[in-house]
C-alpha positions as CSV (number, residue, x, y, z in Angstrom):
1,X,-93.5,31.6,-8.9
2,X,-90.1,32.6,-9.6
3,X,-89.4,32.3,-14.1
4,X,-87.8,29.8,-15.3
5,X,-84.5,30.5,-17.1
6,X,-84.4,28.3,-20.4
7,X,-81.4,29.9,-21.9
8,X,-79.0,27.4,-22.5
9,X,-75.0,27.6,-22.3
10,X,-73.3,28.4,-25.5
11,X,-71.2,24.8,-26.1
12,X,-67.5,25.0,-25.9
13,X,-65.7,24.3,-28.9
14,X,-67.3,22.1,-32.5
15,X,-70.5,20.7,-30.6
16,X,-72.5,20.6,-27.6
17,X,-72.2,16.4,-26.9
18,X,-71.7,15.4,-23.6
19,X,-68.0,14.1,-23.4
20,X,-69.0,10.3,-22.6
21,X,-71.3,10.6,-26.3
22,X,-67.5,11.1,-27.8
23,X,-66.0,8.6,-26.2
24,X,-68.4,6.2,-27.0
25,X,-67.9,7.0,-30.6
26,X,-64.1,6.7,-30.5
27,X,-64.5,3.1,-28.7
28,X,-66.7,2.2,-31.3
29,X,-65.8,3.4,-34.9
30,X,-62.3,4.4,-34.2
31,X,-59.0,2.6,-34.4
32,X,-57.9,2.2,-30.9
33,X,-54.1,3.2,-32.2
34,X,-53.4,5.5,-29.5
35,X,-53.8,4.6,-25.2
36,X,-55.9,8.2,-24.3
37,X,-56.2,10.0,-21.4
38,X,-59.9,10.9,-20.5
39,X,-60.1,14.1,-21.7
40,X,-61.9,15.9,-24.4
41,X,-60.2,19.2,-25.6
42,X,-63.1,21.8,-26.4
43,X,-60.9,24.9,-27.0
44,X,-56.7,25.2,-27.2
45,X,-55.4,28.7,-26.9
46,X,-51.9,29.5,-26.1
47,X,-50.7,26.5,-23.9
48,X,-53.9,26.2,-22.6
49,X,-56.4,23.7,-23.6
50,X,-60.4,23.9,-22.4
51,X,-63.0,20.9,-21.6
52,X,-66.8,21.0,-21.7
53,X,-67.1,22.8,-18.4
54,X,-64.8,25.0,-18.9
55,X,-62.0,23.4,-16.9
56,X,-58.4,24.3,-18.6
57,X,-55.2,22.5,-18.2
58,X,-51.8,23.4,-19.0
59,X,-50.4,21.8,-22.3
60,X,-47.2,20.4,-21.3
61,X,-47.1,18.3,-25.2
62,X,-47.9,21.0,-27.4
63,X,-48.8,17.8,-29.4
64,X,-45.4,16.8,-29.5
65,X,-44.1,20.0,-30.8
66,X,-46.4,21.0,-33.3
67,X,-47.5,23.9,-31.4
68,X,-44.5,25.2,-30.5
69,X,-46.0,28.9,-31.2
70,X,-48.6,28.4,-29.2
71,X,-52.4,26.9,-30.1
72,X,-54.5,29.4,-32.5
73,X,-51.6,32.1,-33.2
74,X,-53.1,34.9,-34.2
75,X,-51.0,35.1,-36.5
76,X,-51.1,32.2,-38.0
77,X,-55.0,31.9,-38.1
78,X,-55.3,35.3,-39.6
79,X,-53.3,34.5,-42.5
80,X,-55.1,31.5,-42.9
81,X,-58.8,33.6,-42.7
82,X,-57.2,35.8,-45.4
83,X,-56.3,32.9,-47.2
84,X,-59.7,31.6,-47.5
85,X,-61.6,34.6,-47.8
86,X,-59.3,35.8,-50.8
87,X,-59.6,32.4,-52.8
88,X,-56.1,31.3,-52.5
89,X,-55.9,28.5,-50.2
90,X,-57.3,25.8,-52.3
91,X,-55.2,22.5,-53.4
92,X,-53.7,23.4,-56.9
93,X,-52.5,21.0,-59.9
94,X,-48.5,20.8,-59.4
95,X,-48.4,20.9,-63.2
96,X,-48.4,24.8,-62.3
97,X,-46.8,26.8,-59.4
98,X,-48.1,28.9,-56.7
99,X,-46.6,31.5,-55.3
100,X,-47.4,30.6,-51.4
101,X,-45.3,27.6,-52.0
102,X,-42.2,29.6,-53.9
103,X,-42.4,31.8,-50.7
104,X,-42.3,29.0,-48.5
105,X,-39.3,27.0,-50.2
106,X,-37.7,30.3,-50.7
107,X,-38.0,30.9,-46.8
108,X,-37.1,27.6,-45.5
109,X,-33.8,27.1,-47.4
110,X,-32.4,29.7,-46.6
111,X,-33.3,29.8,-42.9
112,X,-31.2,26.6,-42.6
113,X,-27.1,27.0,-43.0
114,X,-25.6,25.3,-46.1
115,X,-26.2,21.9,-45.3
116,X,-23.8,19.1,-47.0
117,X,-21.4,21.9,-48.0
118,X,-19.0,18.7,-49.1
119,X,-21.6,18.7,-51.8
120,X,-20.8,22.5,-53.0
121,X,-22.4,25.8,-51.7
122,X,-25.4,26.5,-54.3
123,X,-28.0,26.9,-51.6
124,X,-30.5,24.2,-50.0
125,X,-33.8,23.0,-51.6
126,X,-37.1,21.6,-50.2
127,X,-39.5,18.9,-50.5
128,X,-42.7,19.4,-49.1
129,X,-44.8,16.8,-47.9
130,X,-48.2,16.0,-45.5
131,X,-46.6,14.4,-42.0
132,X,-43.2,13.9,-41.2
133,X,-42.9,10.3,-41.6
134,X,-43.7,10.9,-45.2
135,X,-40.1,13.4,-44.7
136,X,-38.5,11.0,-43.2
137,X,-39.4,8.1,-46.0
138,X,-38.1,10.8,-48.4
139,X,-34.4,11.1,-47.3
140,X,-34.4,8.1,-47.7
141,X,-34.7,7.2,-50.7
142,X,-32.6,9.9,-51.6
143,X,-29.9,8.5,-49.3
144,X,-30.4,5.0,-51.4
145,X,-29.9,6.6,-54.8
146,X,-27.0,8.4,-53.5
147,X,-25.9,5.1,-52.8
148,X,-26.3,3.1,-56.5
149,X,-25.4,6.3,-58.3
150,X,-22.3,8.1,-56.7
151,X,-21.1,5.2,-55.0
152,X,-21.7,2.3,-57.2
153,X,-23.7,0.1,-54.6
154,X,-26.2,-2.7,-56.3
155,X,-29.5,-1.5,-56.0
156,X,-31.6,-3.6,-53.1
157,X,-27.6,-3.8,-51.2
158,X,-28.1,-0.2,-50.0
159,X,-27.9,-0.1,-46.0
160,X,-28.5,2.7,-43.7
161,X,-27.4,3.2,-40.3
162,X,-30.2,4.3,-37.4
163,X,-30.3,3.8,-34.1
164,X,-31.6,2.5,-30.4
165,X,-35.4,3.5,-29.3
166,X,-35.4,5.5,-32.9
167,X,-38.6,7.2,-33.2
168,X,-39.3,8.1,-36.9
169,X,-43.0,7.1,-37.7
170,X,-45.0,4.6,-38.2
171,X,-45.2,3.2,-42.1
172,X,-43.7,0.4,-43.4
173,X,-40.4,1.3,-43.8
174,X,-40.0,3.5,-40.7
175,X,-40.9,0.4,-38.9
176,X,-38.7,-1.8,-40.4
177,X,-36.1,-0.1,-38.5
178,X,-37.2,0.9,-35.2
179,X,-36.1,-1.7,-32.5
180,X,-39.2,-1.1,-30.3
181,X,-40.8,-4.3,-31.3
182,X,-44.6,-3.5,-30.5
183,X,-44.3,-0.6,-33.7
184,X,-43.7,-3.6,-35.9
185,X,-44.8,-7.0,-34.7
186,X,-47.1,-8.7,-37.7
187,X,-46.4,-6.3,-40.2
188,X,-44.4,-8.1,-42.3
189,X,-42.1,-8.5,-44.4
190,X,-40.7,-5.6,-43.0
191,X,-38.1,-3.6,-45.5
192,X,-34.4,-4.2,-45.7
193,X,-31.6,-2.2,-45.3
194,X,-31.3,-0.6,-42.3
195,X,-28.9,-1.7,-39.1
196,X,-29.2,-0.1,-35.5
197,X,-26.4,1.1,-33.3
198,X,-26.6,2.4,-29.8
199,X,-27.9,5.7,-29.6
200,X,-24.6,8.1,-28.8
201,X,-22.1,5.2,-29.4
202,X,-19.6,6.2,-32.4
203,X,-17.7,2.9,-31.8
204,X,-20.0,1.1,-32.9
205,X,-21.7,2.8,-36.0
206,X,-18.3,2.6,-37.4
207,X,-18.5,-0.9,-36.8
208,X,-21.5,-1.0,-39.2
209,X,-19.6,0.6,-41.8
210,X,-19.4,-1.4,-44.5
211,X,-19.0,-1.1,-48.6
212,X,-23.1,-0.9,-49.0
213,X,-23.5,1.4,-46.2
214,X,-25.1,4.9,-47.9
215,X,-26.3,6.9,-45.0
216,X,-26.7,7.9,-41.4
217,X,-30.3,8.7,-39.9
218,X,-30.7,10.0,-36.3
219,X,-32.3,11.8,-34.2
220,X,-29.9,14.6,-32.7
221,X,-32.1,14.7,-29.5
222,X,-34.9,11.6,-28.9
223,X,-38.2,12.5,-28.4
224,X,-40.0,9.2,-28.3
225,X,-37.1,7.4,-26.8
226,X,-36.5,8.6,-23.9
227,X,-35.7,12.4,-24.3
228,X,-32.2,11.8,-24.5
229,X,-29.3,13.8,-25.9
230,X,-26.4,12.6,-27.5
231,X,-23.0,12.8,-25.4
232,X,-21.2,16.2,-26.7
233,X,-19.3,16.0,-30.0
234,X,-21.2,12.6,-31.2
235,X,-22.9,14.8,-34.4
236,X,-19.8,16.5,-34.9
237,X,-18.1,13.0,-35.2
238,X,-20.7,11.8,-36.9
239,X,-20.4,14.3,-39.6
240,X,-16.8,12.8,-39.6
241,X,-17.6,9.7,-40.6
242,X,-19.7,10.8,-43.0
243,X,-17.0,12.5,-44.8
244,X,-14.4,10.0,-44.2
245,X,-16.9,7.4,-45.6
246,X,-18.7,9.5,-48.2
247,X,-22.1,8.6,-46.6
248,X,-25.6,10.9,-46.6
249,X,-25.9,12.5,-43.0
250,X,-29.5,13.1,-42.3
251,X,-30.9,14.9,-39.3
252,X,-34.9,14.0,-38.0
253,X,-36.1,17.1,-36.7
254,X,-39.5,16.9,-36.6
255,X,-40.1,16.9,-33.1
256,X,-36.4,19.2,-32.0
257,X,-36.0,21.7,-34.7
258,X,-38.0,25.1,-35.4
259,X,-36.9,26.8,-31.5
260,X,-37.5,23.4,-29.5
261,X,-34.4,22.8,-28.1
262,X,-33.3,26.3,-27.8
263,X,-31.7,26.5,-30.9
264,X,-33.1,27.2,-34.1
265,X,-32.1,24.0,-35.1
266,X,-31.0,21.3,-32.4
267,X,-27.9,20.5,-34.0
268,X,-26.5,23.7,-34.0
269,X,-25.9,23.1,-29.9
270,X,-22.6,21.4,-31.9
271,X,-21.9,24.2,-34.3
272,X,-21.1,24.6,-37.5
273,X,-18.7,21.3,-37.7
274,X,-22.5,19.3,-37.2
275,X,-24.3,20.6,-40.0
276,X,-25.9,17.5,-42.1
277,X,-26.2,16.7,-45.5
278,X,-30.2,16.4,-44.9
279,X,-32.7,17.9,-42.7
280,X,-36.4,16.8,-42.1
281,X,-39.0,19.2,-40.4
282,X,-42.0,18.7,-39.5
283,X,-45.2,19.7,-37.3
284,X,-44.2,23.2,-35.7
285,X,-43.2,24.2,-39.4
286,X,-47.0,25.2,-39.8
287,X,-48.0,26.4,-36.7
288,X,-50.3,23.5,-35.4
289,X,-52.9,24.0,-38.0
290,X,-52.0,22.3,-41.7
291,X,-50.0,19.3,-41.8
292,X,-47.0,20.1,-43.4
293,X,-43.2,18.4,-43.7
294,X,-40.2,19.2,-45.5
295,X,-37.0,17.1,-46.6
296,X,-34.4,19.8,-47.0
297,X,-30.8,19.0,-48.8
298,X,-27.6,20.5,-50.1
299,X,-29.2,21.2,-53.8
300,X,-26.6,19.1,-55.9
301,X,-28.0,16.2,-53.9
302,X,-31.9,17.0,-54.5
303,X,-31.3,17.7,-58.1
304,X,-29.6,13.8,-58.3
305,X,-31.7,12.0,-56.6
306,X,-35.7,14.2,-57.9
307,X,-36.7,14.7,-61.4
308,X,-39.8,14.7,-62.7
309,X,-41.7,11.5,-62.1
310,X,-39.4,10.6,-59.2
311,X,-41.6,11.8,-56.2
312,X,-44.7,13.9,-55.5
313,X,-48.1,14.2,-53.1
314,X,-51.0,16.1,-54.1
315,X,-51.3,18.0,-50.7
316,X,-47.6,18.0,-50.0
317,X,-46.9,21.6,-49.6
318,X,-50.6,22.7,-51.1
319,X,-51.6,26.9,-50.9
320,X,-53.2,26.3,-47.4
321,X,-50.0,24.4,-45.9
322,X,-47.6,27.0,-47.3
323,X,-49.8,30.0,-46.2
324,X,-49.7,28.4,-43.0
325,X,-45.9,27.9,-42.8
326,X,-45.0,31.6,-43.9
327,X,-46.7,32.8,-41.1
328,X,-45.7,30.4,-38.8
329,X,-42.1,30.9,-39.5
330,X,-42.5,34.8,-39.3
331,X,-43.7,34.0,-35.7
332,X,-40.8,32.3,-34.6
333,X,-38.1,34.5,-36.0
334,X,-40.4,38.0,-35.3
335,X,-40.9,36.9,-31.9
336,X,-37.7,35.3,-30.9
337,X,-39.4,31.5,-29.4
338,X,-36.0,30.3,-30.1
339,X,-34.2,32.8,-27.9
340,X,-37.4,32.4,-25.3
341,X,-37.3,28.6,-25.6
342,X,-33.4,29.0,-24.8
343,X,-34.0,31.0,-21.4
344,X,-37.2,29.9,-20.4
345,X,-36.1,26.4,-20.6
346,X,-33.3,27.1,-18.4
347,X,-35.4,28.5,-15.5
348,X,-38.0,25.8,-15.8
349,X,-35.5,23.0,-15.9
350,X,-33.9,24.3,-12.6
351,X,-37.1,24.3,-11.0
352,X,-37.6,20.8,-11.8
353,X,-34.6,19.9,-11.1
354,X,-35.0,21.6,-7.8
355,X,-38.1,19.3,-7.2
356,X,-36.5,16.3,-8.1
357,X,-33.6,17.1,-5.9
358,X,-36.6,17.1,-2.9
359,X,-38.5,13.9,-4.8
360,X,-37.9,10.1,-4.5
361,X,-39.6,9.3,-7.5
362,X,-37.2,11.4,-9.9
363,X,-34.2,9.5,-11.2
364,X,-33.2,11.9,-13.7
365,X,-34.1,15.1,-15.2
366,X,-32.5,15.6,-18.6
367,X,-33.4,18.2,-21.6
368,X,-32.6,21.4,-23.5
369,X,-34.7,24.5,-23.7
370,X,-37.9,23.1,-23.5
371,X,-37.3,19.7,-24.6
372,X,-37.4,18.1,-21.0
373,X,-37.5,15.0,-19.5
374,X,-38.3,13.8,-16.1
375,X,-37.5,10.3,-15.9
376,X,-38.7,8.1,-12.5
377,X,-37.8,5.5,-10.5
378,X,-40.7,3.0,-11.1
379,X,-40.1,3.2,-14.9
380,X,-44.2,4.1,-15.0
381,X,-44.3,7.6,-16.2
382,X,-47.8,7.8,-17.1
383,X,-49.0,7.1,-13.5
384,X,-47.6,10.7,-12.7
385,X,-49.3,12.1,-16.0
386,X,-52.6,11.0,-14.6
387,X,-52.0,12.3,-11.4
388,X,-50.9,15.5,-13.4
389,X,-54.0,15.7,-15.4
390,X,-56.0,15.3,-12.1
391,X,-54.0,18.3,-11.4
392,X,-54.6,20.9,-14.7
393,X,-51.7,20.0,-16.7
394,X,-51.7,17.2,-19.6
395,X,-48.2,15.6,-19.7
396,X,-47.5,12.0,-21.1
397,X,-44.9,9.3,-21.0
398,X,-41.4,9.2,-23.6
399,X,-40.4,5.1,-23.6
400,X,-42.7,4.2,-20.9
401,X,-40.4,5.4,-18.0
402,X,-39.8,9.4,-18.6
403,X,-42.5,12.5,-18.3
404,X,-42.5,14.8,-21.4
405,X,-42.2,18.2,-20.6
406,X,-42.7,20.0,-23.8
407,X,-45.0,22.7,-23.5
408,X,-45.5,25.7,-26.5
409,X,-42.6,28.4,-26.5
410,X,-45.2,30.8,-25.5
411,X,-45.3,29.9,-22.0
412,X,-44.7,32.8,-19.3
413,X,-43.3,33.0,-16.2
414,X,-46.7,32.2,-14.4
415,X,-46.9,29.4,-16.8
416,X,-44.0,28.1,-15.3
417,X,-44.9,28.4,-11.8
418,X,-48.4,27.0,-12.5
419,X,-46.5,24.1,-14.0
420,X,-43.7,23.8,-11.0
421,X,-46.4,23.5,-8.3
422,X,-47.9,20.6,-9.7
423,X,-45.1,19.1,-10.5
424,X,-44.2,19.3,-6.9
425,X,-47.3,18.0,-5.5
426,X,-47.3,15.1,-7.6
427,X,-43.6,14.0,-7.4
428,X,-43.1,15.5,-3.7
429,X,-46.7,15.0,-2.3
């Protein structure tokens, strides 16, 4: 009688429950805030995520840029094992300082040009936070202040101008603005202030322009809605505007800055005449593993608007967040994802465009670096993602009707091709 082997398989990631035991618990004592794909993610390594039996898929999300360096960076990971095994990751009192977050603010200003050089040329500063939509909350209310104190607006009249299929969060306020109504429905009363103008229409945002207008928020590439990109110049006249009216430019880019795009920073595709007054960034700033934000501004304006008293988070920009951000920086600079975003970007899009050429599903294909967006002719995007998914590679819908292709900068050329050929048997058949 041959011996029975009763070694048992090592599990695959945080625990050894079957997959349908975690979904079970998510039906029942989660939130069901997000639609999910069936999938449980064991292991993430590079662009490559792991299930229970070992199956991987390709990230094509890199959970919506937050791993743009790729899942588990050595790099990154190490310094956050050092942190931890030296004693120096723990949350601190802000009442004192910490030198992981005066390298961190140090390294993040000055990584980004002069911004609101109207404002004088005495450097940038930062304000860290947890998410992004905390960022994004943030510039705002330093846009408002900027309002009743430079420009003499009545406090509660302050307005800011946003835009069409906006993505900027989910709070209150974020809400209150976004004209996709299923983000807000119920949850009033919503918060004034904020008008909308077509996204990449400069006729009409000067149109809004009135005596309480303070600010301008956008996105200079949309993620959530739609991956589109501005026409060219529309930052540039933006910033225009901004000067002509004496209103607080402010760029979102949580989801298109940090090497996304193919540019350190997506509005630099317009140049120096584009830079803001404001910049927010977010998830890729540490690497996929802390949460971690930043609002960044010309210094006169944070020094106006912040004093003690006037903001502050206990976790915002705590020892492990900022550990986790110098490294994950370092990466991107040390090994040049902006530049690899830029020409990897470039060969994938002209293979998908090559596939949509051959496709009748594909209406458009639109994107820059590896910002991409495949959008279809039956407006159901995620009825591709699941075939995609049935196919090794997680993908997801942007505004119901366009495929995300955002995958880490890491990705090689084998990557791509893995990526391509599934594409094509999906959208070709």
């Amino acid at each position: 009688m041959a011996e029975t082997n009763t070694m048992t398989k090592a599990p695959i990631g945080f625990s050894a429950l079957p997959d349908a035991d975690i979904y079970h618990a998510e039906q029942n004592f989660g939130a069901h805030h997000y639609g999910r794909i069936d999938l449980v993610v064991r292991k993430a390594e590079g662009c490559w995520l792991t299930n229970q039996d070992g199956n991987t898929y390709f990230d094509c999300l890199a959970a919506y840029s937050a791993a743009n360096q790729g899942h588990h960076h050595p790099k990154v990971v190490q310094a956050l094992v050092d942190a931890l095994n030296n004693n120096y990751g723990s949350v601190i009192s802000n009442v004192v300082y910490t030198d992981s977050l005066g390298v961190m603010l140090k390294k993040v200003a000055t990584m980004i040009p002069q911004l609101g050089p109207r404002f004088g040329a005495k450097g940038n500063k930062v304000l860290p936070k947890n998410g992004g939509v905390e960022s994004v909350e943030t510039a705002i209310k330093l846009a408002r202040f900027y309002g009743y104190k430079k420009k003499g607006i009545t406090d509660g009249k302050q307005e800011i101008i946003v835009f069409d299929r906006n993505f900027h969060g989910r709070m209150i306020t974020t809400v209150s603005f976004s004209t996709t109504n299923k983000y807000k429905e119920g949850f009033g009363p919503l918060t004034p202030g904020f008008v909308a103008a077509p996204y990449g229409d400069l006729e009409a945002v000067e149109k809004l322009i009135n005596k309480n207008t303070c600010g301008i928020l956008i996105e200079p590439m949309q993620g959530e809605g739609g991956m589109w990109i501005p026409p060219d110049g529309f930052l540039k006249q933006l910033r225009q505007l901004a000067d002509k009216h004496d209103l607080v430019l402010m760029f979102d880019e949580i989801q298109v800055g940090l090497g996304r795009t193919g540019k350190m920073f997506a509005f630099e595709h317009e140049g120096d005449d584009a830079i803001p007054d404001v910049i927010i960034l977010g998830k890729a700033i540490s690497g996929g593993l802390i949460p971690l934000s930043v609002m960044v501004a010309n210094s006169e304006l944070m020094d106006m608007a912040f004093w003690p008293g006037r903001d502050g988070s206990t976790y915002g920009g705590y020892p492990m967040a900022c550990v986790a951000a110098n490294a994950a920086i370092d990466v991107i600079v040390d090994e040049d994802l902006v530049g690899r975003s830029a020409t990897m970007g470039a060969k994938l899009k002209a293979k998908i465009e090559d596939v949509a050429s051959r496709s009748k599903h594909v209406k458009e294909v639109r994107g820059r670096g590896l910002f991409i967006g495949i959008e279809v002719n039956n407006g159901d995007a995620m009825h591709y993602c699941r075939q995609l998914l049935e196919n090794g590679v997680l993908a997801n819908d942007s505004y119901g009707h366009t495929i995300r292709i955002s995958p880490p900068l890491v990705l090689t050329d084998a990557d791509i091709d893995y990526l391509v050929e599934r594409l094509e048997k999906v959208l070709i058949g």
